[in-house]
Structures are given as structure tokens and as C-alpha cells.
N, C-alpha and C positions, 0 to 999 in steps of 0.2 A: 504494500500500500504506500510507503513510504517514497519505494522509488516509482510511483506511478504518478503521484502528486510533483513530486522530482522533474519527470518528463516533460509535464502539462509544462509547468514555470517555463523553464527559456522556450519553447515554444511563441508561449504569452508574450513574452517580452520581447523577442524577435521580430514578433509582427508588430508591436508597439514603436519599438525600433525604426522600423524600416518603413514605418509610416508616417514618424514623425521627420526620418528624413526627406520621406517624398514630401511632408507640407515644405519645409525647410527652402529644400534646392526648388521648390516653386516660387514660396515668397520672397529669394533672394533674386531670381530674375525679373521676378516683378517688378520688385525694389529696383533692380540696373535698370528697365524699361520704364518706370514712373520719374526715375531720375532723367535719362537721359530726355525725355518728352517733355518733361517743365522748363528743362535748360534752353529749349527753342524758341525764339524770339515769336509773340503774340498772342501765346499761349493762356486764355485765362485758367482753365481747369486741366485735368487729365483724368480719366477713371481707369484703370489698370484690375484684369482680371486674368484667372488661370485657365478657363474654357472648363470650369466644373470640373478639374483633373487633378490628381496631385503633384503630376511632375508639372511645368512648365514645358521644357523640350522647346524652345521656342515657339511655341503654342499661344503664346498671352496675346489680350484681347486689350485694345486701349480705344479710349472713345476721348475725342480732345476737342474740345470745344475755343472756339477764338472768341477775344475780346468784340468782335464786331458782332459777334453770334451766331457764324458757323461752326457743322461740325464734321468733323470726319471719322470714321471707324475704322481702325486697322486690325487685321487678322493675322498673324503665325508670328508677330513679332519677338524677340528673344535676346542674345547674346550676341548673336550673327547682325544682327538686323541696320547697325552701326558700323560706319567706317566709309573706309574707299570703296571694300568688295561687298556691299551686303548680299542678305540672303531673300530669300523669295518671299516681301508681303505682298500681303492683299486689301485691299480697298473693299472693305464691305459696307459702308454706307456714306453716303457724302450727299448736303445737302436734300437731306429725304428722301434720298434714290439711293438703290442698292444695283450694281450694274452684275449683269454675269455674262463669261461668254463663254461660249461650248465650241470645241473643233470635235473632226471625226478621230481625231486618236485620242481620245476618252478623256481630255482636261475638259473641264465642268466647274465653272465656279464663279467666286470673284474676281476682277480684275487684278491682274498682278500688279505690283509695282517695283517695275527691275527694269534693268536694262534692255533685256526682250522686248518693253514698247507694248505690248497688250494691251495698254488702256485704251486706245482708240487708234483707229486708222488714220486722221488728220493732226495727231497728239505729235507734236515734234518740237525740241528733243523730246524721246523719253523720258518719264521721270526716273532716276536713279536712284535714289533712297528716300528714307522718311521726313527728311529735312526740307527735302529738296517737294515733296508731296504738299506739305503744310506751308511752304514758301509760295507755292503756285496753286494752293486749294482755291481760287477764285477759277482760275483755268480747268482744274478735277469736275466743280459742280458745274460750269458751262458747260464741260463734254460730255457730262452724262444727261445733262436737260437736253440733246439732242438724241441721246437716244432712244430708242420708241419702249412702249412699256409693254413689257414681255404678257403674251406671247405672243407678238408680232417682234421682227427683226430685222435686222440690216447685218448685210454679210460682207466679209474682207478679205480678200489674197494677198499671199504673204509673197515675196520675189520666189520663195523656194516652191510654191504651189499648195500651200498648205491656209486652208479657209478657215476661218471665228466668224462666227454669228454671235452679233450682240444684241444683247435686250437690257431693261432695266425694270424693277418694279418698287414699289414705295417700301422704305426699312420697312424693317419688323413683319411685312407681310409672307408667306410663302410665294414665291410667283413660277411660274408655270416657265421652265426651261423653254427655251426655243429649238427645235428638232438637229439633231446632229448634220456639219454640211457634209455626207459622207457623197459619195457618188455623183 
């Protein structure tokens, strides 16, 4: 009996462990990505979340509001998401549109914001990182008030042959992908 009570403990406490590390290395990225987002010039607020997970994994969700009182939503932000080479966000809401765009090789989502250019076909330069997103968010919500609201769409060839179809539909709503441009 002794040592079966024995067993159970570090068990208990393993997962205790390894739980509180996963809250841990989440709310320390959160922390890098609530830091780095207030350090941006026009910023009034930042709301900073884990996407309901314990890790982060550059997963965190920031929602940044400007003084003039725009807002913009960013998705997978992280550790990576800063510097010269960042990593792949996404624009999930701006200005009360949420844009997605679908190719036939299976990305599905929101707009990216990387060097790739994704955010629109007449979007030039690309945006390159999140600095560079909240600097030109007057330009982010003008291209996406041209976009039509899903599930209607406007489609785009890329020099290499490869087509996105874009839509948009109001935050917070579900909205109805626009059909893959396969074929």
C-alpha cells in the first residue's frame, strides 16, 4: 500500500510540473509579444492572448488598437515574429473585416503578413513584418474595404501560375470560404 501511494505522488506532481511549465513558457512569450507591440509608435492599447493553449509556440493572438481608433488583429505571433527575418503572421481582423484567401494547394486562411505579399494583388511593397503592418494599417483597412464579402471573390495569378481567391467577411462572424481556384 505504501508503495502504491508512493507511485501515484510523482506521477501527481509530474503533471503538475509540466503544466505549470507549459502556462510558464506561454506567458513568457506573451510577455516578449505585449512588450514588443506597446514599444510601437501609436499604439494606445495591446490585448495579448495564448489561443486557449498552454504553450504559446508562436501561436499568440494580439489585438492592438491605435490612438485614432483602429484596430488590427494579428495571429501566430511569437519569438520569431520580430527582426529582419520574421516568421509567418496573419492578419485576422482589420478594420471590421477579416480577409481570407484560399489557393488550390490547400492554404486556407488569413492573410499573411511576410514577405510572400499575400495581402492583396495591388498591395506593393509587401508588408514585411508587424511594425511595418501597424505603420501602414490605414493602407491594410483600405485593401481589405475592397475586397468583396465572402462568398463572393476576386481571384489572382501569381508570375509562377499559382491563383488566391480573396474574400472578406465582418470579424467575429464565421464566413463562408470562397471555393478553391483548382482547375
Amino acid at each position: 500500500m505504501v508503495a502504491a501511494s508512493l507511485g501515484r505522488r510523482p506521477a501527481g506532481l509530474l503533471v503538475l510540473c509540466l503544466t505549470t511549465g507549459c502556462v510558464a513558457a506561454g506567458t513568457r512569450e506573451q510577455q516578449f509579444v505585449q512588450g514588443h507591440m506597446e514599444g510601437l509608435p501609436a499604439i494606445e492599447f495591446v490585448r495579448v492572448s495564448c489561443g486557449g493553449g498552454f504553450f504559446a509556440g508562436s501561436h499568440v493572438c494580439a489585438t492592438v488598437a491605435m490612438a485614432e481608433g483602429m484596430t488590427l488583429q494579428f495571429l501566430n505571433l511569437g519569438y520569431q515574429s520580430f527582426g529582419s527575418a520574421p516568421s509567418r503572421v496573419r492578419v485576422a481582423a482589420a478594420g471590421g473585416r477579416a480577409p481570407l484567401v484560399v489557393s488550390c494547394a490547400g492554404q486556407s486562411g488569413f492573410a499573411d503578413v511576410d514577405r510572400a505579399g499575400l495581402f492583396g494583388h495591388h498591395f506593393s511593397p509587401a508588408i514585411d513584418r508587424v511594425a511595418d503592418a501597424i505603420r501602414r494599417r490605414r493602407d491594410v483597412i483600405e485593401e481589405l474595404e475592397f475586397w468583396p464579402q465572402c462568398p463572393q471573390f476576386w481571384e489572382v495569378q501569381e508570375n509562377d501560375g499559382t491563383a488566391y481567391r480573396y474574400c472578406a467577411h465582418a470579424a467575429g462572424q464565421v464566413g463562408v470560404p470562397p471555393p478553391r481556384p483548382c482547375g
